[in-house]
N, C-alpha and C positions, 0 to 999 in steps of 0.2 A: 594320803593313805591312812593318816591316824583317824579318819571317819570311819575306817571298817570296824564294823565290831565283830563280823563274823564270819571265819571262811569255812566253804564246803564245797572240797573237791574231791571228786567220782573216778575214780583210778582203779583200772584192774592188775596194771604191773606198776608198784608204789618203789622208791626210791630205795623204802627199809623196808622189810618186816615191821619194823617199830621203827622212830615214833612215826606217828600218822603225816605223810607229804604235804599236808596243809601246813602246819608248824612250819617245814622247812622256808615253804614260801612265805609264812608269816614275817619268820623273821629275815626272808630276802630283802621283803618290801618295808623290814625297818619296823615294824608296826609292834609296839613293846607288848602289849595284853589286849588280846579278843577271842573268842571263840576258835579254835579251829580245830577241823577232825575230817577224816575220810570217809565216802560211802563206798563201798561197792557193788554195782546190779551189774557190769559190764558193759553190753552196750545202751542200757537203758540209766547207767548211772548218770548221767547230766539232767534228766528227768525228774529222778527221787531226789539230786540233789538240790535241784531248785524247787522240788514239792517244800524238803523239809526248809530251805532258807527261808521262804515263802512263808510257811507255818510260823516260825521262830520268831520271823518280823510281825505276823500278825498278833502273834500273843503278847508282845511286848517284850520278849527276848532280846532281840536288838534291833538296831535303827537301819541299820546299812549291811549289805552283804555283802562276801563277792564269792562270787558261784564259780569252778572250774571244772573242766572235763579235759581231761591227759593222761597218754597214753603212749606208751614205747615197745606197741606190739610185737616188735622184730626181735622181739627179744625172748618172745617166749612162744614163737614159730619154729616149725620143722621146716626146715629149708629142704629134705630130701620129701615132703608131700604137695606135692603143687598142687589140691583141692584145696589147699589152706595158704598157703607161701604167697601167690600171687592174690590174696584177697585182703592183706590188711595192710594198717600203714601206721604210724606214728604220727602225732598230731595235740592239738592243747589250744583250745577255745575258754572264754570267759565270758561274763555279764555281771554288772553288779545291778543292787535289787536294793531299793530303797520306799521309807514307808511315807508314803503322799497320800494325799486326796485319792481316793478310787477316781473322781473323773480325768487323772493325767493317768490313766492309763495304768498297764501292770497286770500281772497275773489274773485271770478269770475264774478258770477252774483248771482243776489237775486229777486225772484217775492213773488210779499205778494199778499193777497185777504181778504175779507171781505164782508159779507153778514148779514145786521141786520134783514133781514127778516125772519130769522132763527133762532132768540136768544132763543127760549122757546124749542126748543130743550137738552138744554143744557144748565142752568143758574144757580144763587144763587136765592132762594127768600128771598131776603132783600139787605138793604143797607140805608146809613145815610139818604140818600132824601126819600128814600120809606117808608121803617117801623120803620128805628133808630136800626135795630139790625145788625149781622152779613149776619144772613142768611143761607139756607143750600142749598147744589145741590141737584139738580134736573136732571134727565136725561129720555132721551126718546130713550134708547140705539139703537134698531132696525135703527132710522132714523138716528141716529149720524156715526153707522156703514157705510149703504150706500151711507150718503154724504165723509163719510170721504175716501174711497177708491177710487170714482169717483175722489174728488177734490184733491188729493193728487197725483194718477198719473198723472192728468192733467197737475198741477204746476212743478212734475217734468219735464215734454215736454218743459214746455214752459224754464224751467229754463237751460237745456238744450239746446235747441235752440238758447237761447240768449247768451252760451257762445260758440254756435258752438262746442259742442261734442253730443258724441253718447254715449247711458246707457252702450253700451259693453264697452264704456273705464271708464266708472267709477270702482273703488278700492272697493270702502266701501257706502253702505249706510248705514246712521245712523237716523232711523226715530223718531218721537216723540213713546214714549212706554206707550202709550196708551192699548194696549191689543194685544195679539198674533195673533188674527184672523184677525184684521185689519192690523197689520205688514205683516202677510203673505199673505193675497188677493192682498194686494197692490204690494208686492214683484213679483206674478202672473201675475197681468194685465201689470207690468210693464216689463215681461220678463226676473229678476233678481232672479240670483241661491239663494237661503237662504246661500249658504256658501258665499255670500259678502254683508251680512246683520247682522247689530248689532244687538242685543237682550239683552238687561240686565231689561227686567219687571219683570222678573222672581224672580228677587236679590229682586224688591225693588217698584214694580206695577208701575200705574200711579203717576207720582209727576209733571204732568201738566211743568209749563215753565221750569223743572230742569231737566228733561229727558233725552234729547236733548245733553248738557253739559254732563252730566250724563254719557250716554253711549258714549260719542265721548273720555272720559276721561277713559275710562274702556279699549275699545280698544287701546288706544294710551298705555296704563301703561301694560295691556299683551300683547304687539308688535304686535297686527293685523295691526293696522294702523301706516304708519310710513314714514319719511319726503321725498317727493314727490310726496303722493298717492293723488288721484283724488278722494274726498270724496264728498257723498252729503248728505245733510241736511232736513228732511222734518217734519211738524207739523201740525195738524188741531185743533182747540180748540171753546170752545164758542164764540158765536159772532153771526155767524159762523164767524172767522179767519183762513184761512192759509196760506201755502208758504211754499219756497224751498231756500236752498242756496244752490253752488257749490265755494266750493273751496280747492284750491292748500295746503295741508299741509304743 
């Protein structure tokens, strides 16, 4: 573990206020001084978080990462709204990210997005500035559905584009598990068979930025996914936030 130089985990419901839940796990796994701090996009944070480890390695920041997405959504659901209570779940995925050869593989390209003009779609009501409490989600499902399948084939294009491949060569997608209906429409507009599409909501619902991790970890441990394949990446969460990564297993 003393090879990590740098952690970044993507938490919407964090341990403190302060300090940042990276620290705490820093110093679970012993590790005396490296980098570490929190993102939050929601369900797109495992995305930005691996854009920015990704960045950080490449400028010469640090050599090794370890990238996390965890989340203890049951915590800051309304048990009396069952449009929201029975969609999400608790959960906590990782990968670490190290600086090689580009031809062993690794990140290809990554496009994030963000849109604040959208947040009430999709929120907590509270927070330390606002009310002093937690807060609970909020969702306005119907519109979250149709930005989420628009903006997500989108970002795969574009994500695609900018590493110069086509969806026919991709292996696996692994999208955020958000819900089936949004997995499969998107899977639809974007022309990809459900048999090269991960699915573990089912195991374990929405766990927002751990999903991601989550399923990419699922498939790798029952050998769907496996070293060489052409995986992609996709998320959309409040904010609005999303984005796609492609990369080399």
């Amino acid at each position: 573990m003393q090879s990590i130089e740098l952690i970044v985990l993507a938490t919407t419901t964090p341990d403190q206020t302060f300090p940042a839940t990276a620290t705490i796990v820093q110093a679970s796994l012993g590790i005396a001084d490296c980098i570490a701090f929190d993102i939050q996009a929601v369900c797109s944070g495992f995305l930005y978080a691996l854009s920015v480890a990704d960045n950080m390695i490449r400028s010469g920041s640090a050599r090794t990462a370890l990238v996390i997405g965890s989340e203890t959504f049951s915590r800051i659901l309304d048990w009396e709204d069952r449009t929201t209570s029975v969609l999400f779940g608790d959960g906590a995925g990782a990968v670490v990210l190290a600086a090689r050869d580009a031809r062993c593989g690794g990140v290809l390209a990554t496009r994030l997005h963000a849109d604040g003009r959208e947040n009430q779609i999709l929120y907590v009501d509270g927070g330390p500035s606002t009310t002093g409490t937690v807060g609970k989600v909020r969702m306005k499902g119907q519109e979250v559905f149709r930005h989420a399948v628009s903006k997500l084939s989108s970002v795969v294009t574009e994500v695609l584009d900018a590493a110069n491949q086509q969806i026919d060569e991709v292996d696996w997608l692994v999208p955020h598990q958000a819900n089936l209906r949004i997995i499969e429409a998107t899977a639809r507009k974007l022309g990809l068979p459900l048999d090269k599409v991960v699915i573990t909501v089912d195991q374990h619902a929405n766990t927002s930025a751990a999903s991601v991790p989550i399923a990419f970890d699922t498939a790798i441990r029952d050998g769907r996914i496996s070293r060489g394949d052409l995986v992609l990446l996709e998320a959309m969460g409040g904010g609005l936030t999303w984005g796609a990564s492609l990369l080399r297993y």
